[in-house]
KOLGU-4560 file (N, C-alpha, C; in nm, 3 decimals, padded with zeros to 5 digits):
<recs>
<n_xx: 07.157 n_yy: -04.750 n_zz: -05.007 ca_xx: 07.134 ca_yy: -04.716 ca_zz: -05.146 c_xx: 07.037 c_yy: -04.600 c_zz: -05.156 mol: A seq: 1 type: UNK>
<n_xx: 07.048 n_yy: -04.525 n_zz: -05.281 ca_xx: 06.953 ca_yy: -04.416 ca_zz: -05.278 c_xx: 06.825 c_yy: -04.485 c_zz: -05.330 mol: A seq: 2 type: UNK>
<n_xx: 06.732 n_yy: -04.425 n_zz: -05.226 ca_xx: 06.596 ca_yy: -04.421 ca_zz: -05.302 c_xx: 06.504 c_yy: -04.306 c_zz: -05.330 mol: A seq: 3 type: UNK>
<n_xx: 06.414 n_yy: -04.367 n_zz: -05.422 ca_xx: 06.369 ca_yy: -04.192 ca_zz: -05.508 c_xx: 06.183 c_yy: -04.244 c_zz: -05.491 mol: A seq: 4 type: UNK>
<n_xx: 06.118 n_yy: -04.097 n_zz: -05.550 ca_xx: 05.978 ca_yy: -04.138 ca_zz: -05.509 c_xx: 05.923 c_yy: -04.142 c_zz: -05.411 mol: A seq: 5 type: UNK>
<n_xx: 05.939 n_yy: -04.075 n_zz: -05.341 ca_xx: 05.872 ca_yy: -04.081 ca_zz: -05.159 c_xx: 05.968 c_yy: -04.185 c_zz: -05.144 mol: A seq: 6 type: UNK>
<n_xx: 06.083 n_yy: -04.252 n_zz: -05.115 ca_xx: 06.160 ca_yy: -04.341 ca_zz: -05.087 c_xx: 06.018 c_yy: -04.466 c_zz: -05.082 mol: A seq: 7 type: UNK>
<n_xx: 05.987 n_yy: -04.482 n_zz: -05.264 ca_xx: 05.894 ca_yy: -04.603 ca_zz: -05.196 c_xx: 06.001 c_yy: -04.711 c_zz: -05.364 mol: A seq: 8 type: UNK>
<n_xx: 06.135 n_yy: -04.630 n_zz: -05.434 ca_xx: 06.197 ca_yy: -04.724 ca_zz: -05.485 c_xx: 06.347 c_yy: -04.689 c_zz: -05.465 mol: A seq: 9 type: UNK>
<n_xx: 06.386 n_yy: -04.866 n_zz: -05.438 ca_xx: 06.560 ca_yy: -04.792 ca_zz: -05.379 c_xx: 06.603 c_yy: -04.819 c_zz: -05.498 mol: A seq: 10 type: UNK>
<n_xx: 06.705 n_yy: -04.762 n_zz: -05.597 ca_xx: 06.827 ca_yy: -04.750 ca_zz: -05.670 c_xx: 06.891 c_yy: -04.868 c_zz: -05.629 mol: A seq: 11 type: UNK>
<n_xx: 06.957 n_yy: -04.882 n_zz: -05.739 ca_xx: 07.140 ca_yy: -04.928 ca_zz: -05.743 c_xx: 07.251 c_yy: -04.903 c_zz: -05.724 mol: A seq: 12 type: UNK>
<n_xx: 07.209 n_yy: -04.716 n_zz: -05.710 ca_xx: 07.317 ca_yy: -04.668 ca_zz: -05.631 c_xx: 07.346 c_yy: -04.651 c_zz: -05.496 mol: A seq: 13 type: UNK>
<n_xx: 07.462 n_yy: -04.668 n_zz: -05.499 ca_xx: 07.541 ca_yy: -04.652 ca_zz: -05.351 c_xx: 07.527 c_yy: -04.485 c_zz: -05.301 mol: A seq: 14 type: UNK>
<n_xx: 07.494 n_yy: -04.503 n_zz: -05.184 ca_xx: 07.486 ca_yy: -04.359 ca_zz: -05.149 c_xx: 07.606 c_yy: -04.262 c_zz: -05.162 mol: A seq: 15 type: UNK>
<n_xx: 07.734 n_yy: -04.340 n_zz: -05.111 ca_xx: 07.858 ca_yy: -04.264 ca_zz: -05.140 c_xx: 07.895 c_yy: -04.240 c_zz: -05.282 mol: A seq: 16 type: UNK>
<n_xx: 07.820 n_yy: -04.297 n_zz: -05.372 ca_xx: 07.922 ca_yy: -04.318 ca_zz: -05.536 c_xx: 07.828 c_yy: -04.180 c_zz: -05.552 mol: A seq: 17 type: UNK>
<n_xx: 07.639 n_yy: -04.188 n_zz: -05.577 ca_xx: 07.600 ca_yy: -04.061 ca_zz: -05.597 c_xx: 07.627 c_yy: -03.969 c_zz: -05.538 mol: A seq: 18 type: UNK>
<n_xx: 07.699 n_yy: -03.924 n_zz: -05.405 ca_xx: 07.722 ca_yy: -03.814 ca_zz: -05.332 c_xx: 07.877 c_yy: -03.772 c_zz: -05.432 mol: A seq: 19 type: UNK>
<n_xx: 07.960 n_yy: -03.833 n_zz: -05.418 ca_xx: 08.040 ca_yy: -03.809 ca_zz: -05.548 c_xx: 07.972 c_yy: -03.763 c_zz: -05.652 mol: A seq: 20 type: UNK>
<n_xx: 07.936 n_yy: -03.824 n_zz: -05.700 ca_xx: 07.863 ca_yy: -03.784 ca_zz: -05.870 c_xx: 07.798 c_yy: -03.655 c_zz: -05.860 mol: A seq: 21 type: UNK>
<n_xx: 07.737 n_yy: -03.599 n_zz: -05.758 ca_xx: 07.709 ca_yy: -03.511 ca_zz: -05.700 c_xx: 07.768 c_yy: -03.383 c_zz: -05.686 mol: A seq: 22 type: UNK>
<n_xx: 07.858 n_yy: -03.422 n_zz: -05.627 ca_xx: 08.022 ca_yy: -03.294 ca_zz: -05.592 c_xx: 08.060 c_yy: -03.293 c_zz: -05.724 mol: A seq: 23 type: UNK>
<n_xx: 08.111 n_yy: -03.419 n_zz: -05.810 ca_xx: 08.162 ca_yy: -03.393 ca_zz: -05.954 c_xx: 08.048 c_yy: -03.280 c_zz: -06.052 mol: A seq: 24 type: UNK>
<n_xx: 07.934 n_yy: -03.264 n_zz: -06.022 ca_xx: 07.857 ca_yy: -03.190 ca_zz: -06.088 c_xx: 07.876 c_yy: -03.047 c_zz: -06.074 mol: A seq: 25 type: UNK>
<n_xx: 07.893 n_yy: -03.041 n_zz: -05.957 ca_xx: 07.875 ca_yy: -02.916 ca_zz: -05.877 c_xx: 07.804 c_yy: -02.852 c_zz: -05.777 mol: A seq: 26 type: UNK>
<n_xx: 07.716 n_yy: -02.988 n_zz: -05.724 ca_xx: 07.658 ca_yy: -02.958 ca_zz: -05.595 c_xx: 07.750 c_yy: -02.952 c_zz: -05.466 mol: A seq: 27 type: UNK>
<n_xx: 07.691 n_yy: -02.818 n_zz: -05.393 ca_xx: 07.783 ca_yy: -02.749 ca_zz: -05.273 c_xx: 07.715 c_yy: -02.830 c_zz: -05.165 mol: A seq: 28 type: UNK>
<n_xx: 07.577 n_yy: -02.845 n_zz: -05.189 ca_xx: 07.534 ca_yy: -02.882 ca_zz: -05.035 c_xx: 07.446 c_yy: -03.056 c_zz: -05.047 mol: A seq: 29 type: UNK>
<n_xx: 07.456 n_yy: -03.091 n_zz: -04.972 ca_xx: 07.344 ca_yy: -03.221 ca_zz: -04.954 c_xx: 07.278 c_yy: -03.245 c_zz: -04.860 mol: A seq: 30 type: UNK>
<n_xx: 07.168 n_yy: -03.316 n_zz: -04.839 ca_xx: 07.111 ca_yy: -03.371 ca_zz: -04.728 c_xx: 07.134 c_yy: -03.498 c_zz: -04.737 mol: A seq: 31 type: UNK>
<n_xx: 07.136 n_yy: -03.535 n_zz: -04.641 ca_xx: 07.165 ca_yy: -03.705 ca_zz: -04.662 c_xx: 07.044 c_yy: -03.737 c_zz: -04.499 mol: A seq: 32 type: UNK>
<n_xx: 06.923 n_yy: -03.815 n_zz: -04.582 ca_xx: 06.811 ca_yy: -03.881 ca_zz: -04.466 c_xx: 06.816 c_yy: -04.030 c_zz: -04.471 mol: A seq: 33 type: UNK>
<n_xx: 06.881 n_yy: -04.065 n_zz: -04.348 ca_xx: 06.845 ca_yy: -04.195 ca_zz: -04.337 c_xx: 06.718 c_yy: -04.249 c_zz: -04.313 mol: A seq: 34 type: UNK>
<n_xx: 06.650 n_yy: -04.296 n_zz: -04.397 ca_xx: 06.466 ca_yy: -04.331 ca_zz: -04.373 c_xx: 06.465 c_yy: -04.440 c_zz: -04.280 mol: A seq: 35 type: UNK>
<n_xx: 06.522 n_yy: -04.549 n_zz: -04.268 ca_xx: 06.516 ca_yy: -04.594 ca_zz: -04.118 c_xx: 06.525 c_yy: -04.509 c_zz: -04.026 mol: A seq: 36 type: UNK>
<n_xx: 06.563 n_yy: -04.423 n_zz: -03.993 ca_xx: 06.600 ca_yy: -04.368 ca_zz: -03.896 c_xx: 06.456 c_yy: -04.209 c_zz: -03.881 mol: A seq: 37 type: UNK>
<n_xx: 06.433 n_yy: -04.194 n_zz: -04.028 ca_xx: 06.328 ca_yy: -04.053 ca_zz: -04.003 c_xx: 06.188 c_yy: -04.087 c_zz: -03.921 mol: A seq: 38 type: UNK>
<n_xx: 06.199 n_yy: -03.991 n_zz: -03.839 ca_xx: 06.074 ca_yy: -03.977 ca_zz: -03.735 c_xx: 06.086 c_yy: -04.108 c_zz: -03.627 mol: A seq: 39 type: UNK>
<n_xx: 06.212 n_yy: -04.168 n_zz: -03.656 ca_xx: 06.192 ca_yy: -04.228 ca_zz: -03.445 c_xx: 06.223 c_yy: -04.162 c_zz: -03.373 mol: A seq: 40 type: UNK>
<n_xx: 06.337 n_yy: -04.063 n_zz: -03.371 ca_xx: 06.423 ca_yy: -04.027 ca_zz: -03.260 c_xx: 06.481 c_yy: -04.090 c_zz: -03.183 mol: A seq: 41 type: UNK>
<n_xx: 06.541 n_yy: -04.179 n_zz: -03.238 ca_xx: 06.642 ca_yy: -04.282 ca_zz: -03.224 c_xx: 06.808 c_yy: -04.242 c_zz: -03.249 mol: A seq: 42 type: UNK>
<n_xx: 06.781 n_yy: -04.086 n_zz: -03.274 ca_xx: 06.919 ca_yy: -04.099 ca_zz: -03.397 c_xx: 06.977 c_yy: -04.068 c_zz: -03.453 mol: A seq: 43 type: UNK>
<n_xx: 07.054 n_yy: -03.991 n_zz: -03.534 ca_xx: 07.078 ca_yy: -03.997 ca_zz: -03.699 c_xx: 07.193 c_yy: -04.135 c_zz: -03.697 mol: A seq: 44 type: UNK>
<n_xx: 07.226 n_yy: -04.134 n_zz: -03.819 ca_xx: 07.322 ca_yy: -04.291 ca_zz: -03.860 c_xx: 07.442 c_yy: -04.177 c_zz: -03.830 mol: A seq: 45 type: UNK>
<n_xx: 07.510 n_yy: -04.158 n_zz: -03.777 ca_xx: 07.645 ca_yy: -04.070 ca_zz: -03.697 c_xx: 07.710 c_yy: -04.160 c_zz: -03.817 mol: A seq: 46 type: UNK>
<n_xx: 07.720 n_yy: -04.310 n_zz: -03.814 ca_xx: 07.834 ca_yy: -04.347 ca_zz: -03.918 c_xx: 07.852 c_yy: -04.357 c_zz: -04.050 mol: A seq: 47 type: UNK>
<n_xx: 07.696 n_yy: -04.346 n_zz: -04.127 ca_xx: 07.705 ca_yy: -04.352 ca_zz: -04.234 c_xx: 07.683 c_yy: -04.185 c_zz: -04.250 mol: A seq: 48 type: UNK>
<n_xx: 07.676 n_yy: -04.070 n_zz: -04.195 ca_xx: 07.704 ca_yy: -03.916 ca_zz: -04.154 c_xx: 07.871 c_yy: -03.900 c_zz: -04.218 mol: A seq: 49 type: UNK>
<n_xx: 07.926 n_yy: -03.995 n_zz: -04.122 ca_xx: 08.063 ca_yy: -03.959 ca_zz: -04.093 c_xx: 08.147 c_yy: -04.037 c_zz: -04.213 mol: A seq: 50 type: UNK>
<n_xx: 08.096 n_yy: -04.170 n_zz: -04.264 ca_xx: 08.146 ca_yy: -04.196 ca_zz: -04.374 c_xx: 08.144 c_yy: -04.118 c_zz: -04.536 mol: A seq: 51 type: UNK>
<n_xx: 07.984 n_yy: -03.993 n_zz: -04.532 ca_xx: 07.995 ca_yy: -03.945 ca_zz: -04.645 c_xx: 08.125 c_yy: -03.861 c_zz: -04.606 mol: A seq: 52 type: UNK>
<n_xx: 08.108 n_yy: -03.767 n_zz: -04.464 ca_xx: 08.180 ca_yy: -03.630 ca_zz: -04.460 c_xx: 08.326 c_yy: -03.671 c_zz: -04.517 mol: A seq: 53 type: UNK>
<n_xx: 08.356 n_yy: -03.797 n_zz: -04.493 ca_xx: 08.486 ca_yy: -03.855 ca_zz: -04.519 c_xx: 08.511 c_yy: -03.829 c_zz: -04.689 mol: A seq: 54 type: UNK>
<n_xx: 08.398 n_yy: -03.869 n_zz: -04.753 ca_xx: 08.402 ca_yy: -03.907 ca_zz: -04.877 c_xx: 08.360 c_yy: -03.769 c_zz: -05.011 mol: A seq: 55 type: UNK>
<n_xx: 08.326 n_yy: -03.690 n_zz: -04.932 ca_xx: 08.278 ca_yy: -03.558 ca_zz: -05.031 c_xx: 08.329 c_yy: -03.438 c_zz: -04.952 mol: A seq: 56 type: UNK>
<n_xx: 08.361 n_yy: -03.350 n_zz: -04.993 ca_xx: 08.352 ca_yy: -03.185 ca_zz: -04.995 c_xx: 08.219 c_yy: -03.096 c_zz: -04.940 mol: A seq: 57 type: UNK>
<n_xx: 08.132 n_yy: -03.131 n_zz: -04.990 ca_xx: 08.018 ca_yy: -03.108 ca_zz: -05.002 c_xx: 07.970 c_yy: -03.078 c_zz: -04.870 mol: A seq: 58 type: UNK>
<n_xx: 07.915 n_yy: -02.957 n_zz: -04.831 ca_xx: 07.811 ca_yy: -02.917 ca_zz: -04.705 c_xx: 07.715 c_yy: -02.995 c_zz: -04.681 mol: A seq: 59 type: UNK>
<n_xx: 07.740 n_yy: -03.082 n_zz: -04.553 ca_xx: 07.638 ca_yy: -03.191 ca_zz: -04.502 c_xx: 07.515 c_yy: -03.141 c_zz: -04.385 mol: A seq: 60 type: UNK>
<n_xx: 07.393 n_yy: -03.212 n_zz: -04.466 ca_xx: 07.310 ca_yy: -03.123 ca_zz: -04.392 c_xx: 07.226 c_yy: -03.314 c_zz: -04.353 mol: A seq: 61 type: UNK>
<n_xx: 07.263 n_yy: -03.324 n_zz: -04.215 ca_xx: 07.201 ca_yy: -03.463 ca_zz: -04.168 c_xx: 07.028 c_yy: -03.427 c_zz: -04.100 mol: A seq: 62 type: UNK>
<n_xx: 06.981 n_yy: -03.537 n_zz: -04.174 ca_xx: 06.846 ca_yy: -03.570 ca_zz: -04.167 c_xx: 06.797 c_yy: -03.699 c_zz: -04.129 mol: A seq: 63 type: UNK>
<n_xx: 06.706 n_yy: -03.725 n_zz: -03.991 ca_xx: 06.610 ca_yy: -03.855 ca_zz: -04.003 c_xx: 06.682 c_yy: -03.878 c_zz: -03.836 mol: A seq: 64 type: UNK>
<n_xx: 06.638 n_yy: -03.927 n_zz: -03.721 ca_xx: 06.640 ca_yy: -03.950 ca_zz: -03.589 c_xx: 06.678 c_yy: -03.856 c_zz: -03.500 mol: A seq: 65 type: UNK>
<n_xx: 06.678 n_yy: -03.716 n_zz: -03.529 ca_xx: 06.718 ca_yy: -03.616 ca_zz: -03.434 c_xx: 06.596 c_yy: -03.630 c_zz: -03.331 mol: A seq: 66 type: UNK>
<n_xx: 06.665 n_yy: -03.643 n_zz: -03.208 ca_xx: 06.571 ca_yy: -03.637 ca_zz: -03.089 c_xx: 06.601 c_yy: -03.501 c_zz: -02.998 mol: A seq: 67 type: UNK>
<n_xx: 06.756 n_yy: -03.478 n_zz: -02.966 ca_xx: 06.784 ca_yy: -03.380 ca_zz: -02.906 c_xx: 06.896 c_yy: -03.297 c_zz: -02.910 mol: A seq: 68 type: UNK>
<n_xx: 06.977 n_yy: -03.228 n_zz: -02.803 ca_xx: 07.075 ca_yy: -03.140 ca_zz: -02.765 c_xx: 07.175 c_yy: -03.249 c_zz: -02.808 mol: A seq: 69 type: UNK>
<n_xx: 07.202 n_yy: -03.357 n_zz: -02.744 ca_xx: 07.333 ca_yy: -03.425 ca_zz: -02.779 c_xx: 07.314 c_yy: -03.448 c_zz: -02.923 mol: A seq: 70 type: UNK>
<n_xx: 07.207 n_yy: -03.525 n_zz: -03.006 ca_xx: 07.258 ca_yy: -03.521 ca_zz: -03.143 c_xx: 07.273 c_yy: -03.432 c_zz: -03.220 mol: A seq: 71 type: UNK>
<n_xx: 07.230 n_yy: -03.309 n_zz: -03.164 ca_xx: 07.278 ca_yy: -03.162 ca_zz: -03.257 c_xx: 07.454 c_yy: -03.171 c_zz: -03.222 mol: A seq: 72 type: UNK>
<n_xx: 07.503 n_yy: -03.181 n_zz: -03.105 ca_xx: 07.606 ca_yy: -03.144 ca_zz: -03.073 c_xx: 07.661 c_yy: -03.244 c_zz: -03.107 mol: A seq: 73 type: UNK>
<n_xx: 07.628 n_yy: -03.363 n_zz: -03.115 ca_xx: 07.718 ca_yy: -03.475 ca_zz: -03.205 c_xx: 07.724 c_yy: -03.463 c_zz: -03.363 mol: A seq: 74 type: UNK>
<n_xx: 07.649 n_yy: -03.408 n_zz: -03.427 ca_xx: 07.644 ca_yy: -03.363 ca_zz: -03.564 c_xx: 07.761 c_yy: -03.228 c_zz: -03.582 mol: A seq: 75 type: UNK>
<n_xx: 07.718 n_yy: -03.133 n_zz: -03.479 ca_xx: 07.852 ca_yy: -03.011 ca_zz: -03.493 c_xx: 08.017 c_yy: -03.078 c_zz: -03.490 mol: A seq: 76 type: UNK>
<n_xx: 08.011 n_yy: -03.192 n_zz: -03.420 ca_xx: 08.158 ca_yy: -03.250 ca_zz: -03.362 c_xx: 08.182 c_yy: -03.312 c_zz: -03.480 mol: A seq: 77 type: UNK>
<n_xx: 08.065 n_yy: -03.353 n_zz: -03.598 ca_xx: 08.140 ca_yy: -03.454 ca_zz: -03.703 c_xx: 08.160 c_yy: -03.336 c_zz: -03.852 mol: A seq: 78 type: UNK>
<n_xx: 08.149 n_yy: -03.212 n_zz: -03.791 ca_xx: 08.170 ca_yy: -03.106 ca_zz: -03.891 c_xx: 08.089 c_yy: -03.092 c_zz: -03.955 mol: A seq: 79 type: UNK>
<n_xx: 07.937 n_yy: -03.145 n_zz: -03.984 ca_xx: 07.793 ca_yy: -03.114 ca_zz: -04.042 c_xx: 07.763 c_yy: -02.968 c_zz: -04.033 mol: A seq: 80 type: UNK>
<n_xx: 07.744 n_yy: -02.943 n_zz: -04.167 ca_xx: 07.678 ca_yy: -02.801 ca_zz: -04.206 c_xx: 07.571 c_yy: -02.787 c_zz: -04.157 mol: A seq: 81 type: UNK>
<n_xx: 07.485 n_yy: -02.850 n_zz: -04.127 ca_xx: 07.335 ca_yy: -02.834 ca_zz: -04.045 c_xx: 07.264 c_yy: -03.013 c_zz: -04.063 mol: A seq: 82 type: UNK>
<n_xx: 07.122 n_yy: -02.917 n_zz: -03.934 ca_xx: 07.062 ca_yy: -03.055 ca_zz: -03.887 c_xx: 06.929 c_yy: -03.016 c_zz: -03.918 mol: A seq: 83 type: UNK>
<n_xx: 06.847 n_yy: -03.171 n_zz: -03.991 ca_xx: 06.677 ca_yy: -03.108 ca_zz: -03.960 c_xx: 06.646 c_yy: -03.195 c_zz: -03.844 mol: A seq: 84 type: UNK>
<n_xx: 06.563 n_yy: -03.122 n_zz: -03.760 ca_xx: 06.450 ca_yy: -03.160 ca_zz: -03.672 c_xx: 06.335 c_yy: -03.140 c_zz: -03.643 mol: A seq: 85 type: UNK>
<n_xx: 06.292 n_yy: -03.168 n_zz: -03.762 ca_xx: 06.164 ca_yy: -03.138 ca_zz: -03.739 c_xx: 06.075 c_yy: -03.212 c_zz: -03.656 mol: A seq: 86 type: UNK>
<n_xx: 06.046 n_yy: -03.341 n_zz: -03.609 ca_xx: 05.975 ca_yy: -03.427 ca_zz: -03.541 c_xx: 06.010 c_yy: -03.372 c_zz: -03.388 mol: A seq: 87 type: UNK>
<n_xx: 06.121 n_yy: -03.362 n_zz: -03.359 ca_xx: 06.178 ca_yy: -03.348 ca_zz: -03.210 c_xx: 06.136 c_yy: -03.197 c_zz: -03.214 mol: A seq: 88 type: UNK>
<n_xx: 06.094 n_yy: -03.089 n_zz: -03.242 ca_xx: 06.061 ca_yy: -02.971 ca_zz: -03.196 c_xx: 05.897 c_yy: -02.999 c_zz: -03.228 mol: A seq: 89 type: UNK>
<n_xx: 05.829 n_yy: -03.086 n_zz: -03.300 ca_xx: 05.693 ca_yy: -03.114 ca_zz: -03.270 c_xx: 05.675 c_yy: -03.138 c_zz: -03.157 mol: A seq: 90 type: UNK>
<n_xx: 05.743 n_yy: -03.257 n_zz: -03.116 ca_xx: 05.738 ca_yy: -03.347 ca_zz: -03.007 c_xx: 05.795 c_yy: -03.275 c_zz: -02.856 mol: A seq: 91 type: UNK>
<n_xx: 05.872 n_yy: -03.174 n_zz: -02.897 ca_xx: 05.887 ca_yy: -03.089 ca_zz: -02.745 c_xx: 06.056 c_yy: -03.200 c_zz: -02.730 mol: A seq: 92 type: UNK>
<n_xx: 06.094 n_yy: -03.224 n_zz: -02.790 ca_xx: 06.244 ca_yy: -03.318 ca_zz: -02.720 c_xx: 06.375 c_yy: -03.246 c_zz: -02.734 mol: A seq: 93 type: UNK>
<n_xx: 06.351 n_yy: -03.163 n_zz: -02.843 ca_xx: 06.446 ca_yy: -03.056 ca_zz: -02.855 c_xx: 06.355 c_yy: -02.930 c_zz: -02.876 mol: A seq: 94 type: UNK>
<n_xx: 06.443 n_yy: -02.814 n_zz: -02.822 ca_xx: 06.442 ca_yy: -02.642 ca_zz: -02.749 c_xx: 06.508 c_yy: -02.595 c_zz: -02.915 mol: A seq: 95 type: UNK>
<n_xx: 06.475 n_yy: -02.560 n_zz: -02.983 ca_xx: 06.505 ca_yy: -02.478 ca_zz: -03.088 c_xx: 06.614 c_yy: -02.351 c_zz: -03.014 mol: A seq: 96 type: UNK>
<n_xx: 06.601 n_yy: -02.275 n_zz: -02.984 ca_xx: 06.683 ca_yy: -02.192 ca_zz: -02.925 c_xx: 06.807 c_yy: -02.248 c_zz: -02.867 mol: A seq: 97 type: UNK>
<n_xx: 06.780 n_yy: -02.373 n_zz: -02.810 ca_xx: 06.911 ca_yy: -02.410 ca_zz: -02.697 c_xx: 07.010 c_yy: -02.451 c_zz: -02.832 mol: A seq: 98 type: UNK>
<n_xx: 06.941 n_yy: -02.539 n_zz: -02.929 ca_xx: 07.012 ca_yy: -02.621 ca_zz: -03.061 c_xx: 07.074 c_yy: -02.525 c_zz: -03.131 mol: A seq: 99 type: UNK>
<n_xx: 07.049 n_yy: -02.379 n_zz: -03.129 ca_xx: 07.095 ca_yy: -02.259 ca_zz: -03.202 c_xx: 07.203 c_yy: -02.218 c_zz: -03.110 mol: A seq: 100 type: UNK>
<n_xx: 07.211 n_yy: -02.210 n_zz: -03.015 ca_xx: 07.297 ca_yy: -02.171 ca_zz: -02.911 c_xx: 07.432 c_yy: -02.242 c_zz: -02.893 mol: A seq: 101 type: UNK>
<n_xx: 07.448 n_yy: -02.374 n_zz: -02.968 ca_xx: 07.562 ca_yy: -02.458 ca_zz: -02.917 c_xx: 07.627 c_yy: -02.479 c_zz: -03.073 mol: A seq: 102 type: UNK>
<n_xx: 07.542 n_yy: -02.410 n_zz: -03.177 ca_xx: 07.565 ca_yy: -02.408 ca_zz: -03.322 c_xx: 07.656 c_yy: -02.276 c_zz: -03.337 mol: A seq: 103 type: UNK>
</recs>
């Protein structure tokens, strides 16, 4: 479900119904952060990734468990418009350059 406010309240909405509602407006791009998943490096949710790309038009920009090279390159394979990583280039786990290189 979406949550708003520093994700400190979740909605009633379904993440897929607002990502629709979304595209119906006229938004081109989204981020979609799974907050379980932001700052372990555990990750991104690949399936709930792959269930929006299924479900919208919309340029997917995945956010929340990027650790390295394979989940950049698993994000390019599910057709994602871009990736943040910010924690994993703090942390030295991903090479900024190498992640640009396979993009």
């Amino acid at each position: 479900y979406v949550c708003t406010s520093g994700w400190l309240e979740t909605s009633k909405e379904y993440y897929l119904d607002f990502a629709k509602r979304m595209e119906e407006i006229g938004v081109k791009t989204l981020i979609c952060t799974d907050i379980s998943k932001d700052g372990t490096l555990q990750g991104p949710n690949f399936e709930m990734l792959e269930a929006l790309k299924n479900h919208v038009s919309c340029n997917l920009i995945a956010s929340g468990g990027v650790r390295d090279l394979s989940h950049i390159q698993t994000c390019k394979e599910l057709g994602l418009y871009g990736v943040i990583a910010g924690k994993a280039i703090y942390e030295k786990t991903l090479d900024l350059k190498e992640a640009l290189s396979i993009c």
